[in-house]
TORBA-275857 format. One record per atom (N, C-alpha, C, O): atom name; x, y, z. Coordinates in Angstrom, 1 decimal. Layout:
N
<pt atom="CA" xx="X" yy="Y" zz="Z"/>
...
***
This chain:
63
<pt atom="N" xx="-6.3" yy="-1.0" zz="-5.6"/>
<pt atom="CA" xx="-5.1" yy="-1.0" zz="-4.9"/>
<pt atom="C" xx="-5.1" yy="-2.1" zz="-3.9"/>
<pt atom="O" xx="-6.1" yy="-2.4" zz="-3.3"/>
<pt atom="N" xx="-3.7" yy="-3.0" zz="-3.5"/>
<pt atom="CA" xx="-3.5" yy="-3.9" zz="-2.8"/>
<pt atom="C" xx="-3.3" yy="-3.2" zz="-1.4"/>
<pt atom="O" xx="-3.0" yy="-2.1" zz="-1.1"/>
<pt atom="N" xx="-3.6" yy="-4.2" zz="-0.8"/>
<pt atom="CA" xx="-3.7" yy="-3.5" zz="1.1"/>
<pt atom="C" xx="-2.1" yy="-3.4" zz="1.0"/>
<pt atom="O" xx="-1.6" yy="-2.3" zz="1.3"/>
<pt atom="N" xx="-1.4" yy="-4.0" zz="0.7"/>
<pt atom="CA" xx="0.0" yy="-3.9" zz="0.9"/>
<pt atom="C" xx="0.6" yy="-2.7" zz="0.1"/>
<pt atom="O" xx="1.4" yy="-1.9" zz="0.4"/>
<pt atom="N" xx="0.0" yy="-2.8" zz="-1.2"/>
<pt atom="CA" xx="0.0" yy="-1.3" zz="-1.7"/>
<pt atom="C" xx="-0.2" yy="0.2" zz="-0.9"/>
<pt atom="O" xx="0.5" yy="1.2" zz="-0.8"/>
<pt atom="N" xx="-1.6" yy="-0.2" zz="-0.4"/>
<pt atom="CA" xx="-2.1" yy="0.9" zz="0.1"/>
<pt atom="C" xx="-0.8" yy="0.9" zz="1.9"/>
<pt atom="O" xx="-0.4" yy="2.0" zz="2.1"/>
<pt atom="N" xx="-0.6" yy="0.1" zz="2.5"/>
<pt atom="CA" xx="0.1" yy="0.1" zz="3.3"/>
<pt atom="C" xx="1.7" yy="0.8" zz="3.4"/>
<pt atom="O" xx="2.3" yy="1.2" zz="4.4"/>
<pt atom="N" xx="2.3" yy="0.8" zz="2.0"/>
<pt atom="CA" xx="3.6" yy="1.2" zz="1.6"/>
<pt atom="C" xx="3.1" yy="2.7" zz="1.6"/>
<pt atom="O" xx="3.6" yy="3.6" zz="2.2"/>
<pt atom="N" xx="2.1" yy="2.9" zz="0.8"/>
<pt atom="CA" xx="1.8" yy="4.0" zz="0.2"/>
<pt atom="C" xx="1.5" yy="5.0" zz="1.3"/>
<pt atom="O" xx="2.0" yy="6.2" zz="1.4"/>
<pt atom="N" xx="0.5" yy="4.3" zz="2.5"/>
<pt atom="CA" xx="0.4" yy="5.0" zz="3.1"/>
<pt atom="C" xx="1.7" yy="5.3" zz="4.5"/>
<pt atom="O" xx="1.5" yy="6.2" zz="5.3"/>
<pt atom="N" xx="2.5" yy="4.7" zz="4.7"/>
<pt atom="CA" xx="3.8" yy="4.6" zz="5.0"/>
<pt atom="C" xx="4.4" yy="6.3" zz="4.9"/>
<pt atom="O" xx="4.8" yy="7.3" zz="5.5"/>
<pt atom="N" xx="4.3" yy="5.9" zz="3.5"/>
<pt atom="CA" xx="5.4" yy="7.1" zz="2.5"/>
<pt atom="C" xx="5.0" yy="8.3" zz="3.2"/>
<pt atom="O" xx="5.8" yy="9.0" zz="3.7"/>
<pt atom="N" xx="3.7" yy="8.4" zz="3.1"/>
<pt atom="CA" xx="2.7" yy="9.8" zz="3.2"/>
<pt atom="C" xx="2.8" yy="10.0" zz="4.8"/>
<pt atom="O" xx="2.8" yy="11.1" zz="5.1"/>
<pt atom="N" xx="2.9" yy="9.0" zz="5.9"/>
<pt atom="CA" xx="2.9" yy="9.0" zz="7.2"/>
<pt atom="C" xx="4.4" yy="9.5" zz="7.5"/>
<pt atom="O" xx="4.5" yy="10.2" zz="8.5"/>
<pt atom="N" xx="5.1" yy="9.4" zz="6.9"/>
<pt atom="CA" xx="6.7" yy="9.8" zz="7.0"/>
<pt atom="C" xx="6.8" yy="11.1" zz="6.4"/>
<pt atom="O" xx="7.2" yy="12.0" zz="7.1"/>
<pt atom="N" xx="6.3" yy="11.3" zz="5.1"/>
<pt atom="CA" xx="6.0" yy="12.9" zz="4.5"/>
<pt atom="C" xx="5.4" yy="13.9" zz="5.5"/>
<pt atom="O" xx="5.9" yy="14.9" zz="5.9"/>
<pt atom="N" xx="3.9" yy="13.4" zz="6.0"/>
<pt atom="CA" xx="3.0" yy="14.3" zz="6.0"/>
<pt atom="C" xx="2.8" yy="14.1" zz="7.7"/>
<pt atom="O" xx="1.9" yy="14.7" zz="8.4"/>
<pt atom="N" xx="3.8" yy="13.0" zz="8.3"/>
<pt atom="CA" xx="3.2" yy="13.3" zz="9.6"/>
<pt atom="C" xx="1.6" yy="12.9" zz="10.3"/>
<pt atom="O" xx="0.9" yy="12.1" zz="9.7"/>
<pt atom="N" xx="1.4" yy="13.4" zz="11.5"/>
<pt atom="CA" xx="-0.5" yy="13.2" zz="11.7"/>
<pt atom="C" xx="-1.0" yy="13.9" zz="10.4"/>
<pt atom="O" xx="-1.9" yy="13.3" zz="9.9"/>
<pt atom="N" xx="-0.7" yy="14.9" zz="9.8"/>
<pt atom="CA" xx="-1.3" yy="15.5" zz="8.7"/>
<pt atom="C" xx="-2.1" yy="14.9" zz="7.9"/>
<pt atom="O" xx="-3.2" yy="15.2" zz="7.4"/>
<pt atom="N" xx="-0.9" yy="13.3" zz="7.4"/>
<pt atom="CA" xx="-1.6" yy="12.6" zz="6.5"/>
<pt atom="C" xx="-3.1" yy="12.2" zz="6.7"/>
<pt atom="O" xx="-4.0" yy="12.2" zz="5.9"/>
<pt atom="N" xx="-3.1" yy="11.9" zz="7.9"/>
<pt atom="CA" xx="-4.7" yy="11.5" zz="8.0"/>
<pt atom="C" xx="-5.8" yy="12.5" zz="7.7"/>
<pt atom="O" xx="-6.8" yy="11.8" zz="7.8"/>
<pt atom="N" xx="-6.1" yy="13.7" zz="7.4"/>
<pt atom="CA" xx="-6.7" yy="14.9" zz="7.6"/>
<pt atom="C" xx="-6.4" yy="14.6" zz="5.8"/>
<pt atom="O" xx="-7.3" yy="14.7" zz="5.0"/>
<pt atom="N" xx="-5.3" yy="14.4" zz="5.5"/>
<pt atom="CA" xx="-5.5" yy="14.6" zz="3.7"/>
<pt atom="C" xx="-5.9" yy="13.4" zz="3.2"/>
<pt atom="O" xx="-6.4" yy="13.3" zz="2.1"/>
<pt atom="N" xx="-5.6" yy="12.3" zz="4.0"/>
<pt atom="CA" xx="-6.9" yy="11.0" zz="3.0"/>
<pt atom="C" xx="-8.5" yy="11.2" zz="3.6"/>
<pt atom="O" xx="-9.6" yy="10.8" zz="3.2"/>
<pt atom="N" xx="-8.4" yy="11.6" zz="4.2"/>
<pt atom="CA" xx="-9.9" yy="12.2" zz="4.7"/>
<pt atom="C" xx="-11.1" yy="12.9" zz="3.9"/>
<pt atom="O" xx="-12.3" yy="12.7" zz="3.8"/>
<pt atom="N" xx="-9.5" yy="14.2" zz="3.2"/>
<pt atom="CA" xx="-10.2" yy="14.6" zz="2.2"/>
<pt atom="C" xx="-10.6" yy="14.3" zz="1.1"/>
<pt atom="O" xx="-11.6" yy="14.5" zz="0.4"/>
<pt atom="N" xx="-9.1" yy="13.4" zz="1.0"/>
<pt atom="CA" xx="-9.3" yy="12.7" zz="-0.8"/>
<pt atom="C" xx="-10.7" yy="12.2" zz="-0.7"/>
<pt atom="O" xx="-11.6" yy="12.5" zz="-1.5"/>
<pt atom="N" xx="-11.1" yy="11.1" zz="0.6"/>
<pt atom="CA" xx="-12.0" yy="10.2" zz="0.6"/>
<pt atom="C" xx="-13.2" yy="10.5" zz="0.2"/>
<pt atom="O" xx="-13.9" yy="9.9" zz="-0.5"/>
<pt atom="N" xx="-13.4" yy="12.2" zz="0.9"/>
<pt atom="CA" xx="-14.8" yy="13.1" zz="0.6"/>
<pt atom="C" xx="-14.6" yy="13.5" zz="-0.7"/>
<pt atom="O" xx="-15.6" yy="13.8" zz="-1.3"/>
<pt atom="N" xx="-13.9" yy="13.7" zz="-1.1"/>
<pt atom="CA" xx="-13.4" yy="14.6" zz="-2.6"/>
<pt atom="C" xx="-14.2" yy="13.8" zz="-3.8"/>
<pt atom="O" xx="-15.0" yy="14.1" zz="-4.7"/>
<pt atom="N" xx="-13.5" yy="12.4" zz="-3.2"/>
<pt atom="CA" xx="-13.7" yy="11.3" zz="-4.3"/>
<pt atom="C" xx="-15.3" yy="10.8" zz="-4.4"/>
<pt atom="O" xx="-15.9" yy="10.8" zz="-5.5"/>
<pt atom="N" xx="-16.0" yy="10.4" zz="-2.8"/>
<pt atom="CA" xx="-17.2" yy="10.5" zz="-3.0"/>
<pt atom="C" xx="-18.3" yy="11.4" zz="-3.9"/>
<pt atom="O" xx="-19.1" yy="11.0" zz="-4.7"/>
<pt atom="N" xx="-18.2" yy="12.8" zz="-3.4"/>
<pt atom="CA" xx="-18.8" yy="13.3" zz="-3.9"/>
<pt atom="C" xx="-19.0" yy="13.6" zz="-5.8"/>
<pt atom="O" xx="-19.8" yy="14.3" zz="-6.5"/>
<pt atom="N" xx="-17.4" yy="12.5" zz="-6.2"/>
<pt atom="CA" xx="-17.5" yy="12.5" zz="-7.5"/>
<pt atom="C" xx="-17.9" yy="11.5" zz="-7.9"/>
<pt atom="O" xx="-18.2" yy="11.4" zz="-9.1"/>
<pt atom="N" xx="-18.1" yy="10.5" zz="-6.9"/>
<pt atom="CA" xx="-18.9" yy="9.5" zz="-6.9"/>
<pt atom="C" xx="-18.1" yy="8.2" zz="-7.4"/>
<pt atom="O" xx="-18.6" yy="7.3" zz="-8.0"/>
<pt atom="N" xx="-16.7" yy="8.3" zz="-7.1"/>
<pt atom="CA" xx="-16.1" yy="7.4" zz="-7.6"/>
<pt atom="C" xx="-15.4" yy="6.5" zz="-6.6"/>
<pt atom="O" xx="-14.5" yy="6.5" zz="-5.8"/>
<pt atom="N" xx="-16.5" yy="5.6" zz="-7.3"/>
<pt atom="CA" xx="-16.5" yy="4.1" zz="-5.9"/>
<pt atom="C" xx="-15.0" yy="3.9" zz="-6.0"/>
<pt atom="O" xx="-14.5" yy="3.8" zz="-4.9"/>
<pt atom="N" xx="-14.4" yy="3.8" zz="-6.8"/>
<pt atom="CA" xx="-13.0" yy="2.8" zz="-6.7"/>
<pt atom="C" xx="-12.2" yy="3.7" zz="-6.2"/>
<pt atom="O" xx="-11.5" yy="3.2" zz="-5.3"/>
<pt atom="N" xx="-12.0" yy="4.8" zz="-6.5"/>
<pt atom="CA" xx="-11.0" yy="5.9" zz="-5.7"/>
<pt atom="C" xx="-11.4" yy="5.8" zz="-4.3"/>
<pt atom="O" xx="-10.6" yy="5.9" zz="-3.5"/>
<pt atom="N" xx="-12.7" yy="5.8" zz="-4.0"/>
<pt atom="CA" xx="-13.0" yy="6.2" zz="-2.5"/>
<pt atom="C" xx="-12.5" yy="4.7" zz="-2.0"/>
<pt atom="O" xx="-11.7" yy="4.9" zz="-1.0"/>
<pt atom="N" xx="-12.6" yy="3.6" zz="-2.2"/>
<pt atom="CA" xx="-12.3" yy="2.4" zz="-1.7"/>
<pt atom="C" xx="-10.7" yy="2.0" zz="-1.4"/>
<pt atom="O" xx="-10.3" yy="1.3" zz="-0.5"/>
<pt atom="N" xx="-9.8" yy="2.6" zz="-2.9"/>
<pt atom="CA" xx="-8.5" yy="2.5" zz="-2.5"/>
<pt atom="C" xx="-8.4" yy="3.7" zz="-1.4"/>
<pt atom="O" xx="-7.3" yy="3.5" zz="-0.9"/>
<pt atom="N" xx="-8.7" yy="4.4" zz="-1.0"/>
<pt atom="CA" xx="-8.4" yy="5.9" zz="-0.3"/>
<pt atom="C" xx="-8.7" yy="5.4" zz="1.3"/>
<pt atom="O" xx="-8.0" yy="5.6" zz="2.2"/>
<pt atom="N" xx="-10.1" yy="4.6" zz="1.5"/>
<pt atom="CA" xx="-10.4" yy="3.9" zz="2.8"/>
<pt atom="C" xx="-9.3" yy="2.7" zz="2.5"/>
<pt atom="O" xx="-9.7" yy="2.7" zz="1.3"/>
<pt atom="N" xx="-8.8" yy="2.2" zz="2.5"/>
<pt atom="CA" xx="-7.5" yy="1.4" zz="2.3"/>
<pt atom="C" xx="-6.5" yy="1.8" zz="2.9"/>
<pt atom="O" xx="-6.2" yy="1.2" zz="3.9"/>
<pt atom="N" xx="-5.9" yy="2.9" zz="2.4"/>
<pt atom="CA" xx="-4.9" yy="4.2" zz="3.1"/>
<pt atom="C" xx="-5.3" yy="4.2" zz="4.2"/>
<pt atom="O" xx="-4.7" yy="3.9" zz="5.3"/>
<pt atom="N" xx="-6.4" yy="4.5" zz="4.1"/>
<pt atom="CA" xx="-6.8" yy="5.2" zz="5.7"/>
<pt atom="C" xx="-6.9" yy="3.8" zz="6.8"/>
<pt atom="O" xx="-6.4" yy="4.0" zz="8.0"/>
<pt atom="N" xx="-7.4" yy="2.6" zz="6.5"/>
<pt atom="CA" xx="-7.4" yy="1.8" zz="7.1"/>
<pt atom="C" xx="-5.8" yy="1.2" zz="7.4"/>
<pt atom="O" xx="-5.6" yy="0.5" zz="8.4"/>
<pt atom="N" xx="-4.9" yy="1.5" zz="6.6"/>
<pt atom="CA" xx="-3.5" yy="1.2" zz="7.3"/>
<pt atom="C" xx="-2.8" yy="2.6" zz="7.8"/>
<pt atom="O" xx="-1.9" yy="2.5" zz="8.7"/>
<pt atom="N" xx="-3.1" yy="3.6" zz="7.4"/>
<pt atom="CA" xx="-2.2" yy="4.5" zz="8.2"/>
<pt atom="C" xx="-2.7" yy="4.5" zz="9.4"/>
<pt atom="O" xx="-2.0" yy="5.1" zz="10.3"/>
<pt atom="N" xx="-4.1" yy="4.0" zz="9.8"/>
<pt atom="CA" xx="-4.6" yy="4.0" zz="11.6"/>
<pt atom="C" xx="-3.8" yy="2.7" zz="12.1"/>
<pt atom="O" xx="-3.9" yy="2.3" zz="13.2"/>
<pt atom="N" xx="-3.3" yy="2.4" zz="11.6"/>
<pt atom="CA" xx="-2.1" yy="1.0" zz="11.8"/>
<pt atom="C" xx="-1.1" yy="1.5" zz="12.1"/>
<pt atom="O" xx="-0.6" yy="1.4" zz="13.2"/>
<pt atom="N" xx="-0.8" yy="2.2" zz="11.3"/>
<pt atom="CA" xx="0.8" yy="3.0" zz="11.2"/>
<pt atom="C" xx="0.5" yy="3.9" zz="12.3"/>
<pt atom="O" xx="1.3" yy="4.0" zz="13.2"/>
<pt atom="N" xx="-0.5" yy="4.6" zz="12.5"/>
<pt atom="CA" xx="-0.4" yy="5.6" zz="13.8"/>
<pt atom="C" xx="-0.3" yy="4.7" zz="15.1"/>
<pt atom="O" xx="0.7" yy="4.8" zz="15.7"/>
<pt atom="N" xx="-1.1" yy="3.9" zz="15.5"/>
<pt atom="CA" xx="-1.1" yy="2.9" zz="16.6"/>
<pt atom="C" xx="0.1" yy="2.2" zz="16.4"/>
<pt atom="O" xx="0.2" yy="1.6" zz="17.4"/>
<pt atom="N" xx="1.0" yy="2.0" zz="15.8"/>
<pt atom="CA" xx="2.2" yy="1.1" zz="15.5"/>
<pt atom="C" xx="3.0" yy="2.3" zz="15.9"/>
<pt atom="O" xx="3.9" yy="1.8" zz="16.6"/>
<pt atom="N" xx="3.3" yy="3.8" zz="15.9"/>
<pt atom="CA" xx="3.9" yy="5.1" zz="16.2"/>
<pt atom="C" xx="3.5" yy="5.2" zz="17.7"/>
<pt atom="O" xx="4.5" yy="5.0" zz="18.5"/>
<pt atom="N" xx="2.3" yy="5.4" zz="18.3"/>
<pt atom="CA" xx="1.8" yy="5.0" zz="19.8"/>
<pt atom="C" xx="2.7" yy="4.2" zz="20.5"/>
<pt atom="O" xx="3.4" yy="4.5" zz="21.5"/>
<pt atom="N" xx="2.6" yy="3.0" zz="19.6"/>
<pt atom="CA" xx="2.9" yy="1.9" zz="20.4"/>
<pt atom="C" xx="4.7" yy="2.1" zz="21.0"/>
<pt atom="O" xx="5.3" yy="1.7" zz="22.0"/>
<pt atom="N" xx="5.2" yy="2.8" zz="19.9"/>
<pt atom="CA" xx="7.2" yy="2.7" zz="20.2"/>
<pt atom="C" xx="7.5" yy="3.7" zz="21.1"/>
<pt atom="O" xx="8.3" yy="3.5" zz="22.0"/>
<pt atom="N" xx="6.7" yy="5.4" zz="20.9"/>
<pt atom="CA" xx="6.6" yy="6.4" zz="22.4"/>
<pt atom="C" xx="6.3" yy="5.5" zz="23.6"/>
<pt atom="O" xx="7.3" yy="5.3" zz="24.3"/>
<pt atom="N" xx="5.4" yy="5.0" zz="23.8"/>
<pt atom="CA" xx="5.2" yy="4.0" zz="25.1"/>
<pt atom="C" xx="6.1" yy="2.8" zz="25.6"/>
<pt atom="O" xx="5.8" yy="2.2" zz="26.6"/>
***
């Protein structure tokens, strides 16, 4: 997955799911490890690495 991918994607899911989202790529992330699948856990820290964007970017317009 493209950062920009992962960036829309995780957008979508920040708009759906709210703070929630973070708590469910959390899971995916562990879900995916323990199945041991490098490429799912890597696009999943992707998500996660822009929805902490997207939340600090939400911070940032309250203030």
């Amino acid at each position: 997955m493209q950062e920009q991918n992962a960036h829309t994607f995780a957008r979508r899911l920040f708009d759906r799911m709210g703070h929630r989202a973070e708590a469910y790529v959390a899971q995916k992330i562990e879900e995916l490890d323990k199945a041991s699948d490098d490429q799912g856990v890597a696009d999943w820290q992707r998500v996660r690495r822009a929805m902490q964007i997207i939340r600090q970017e939400e911070l940032r317009q309250i203030h």
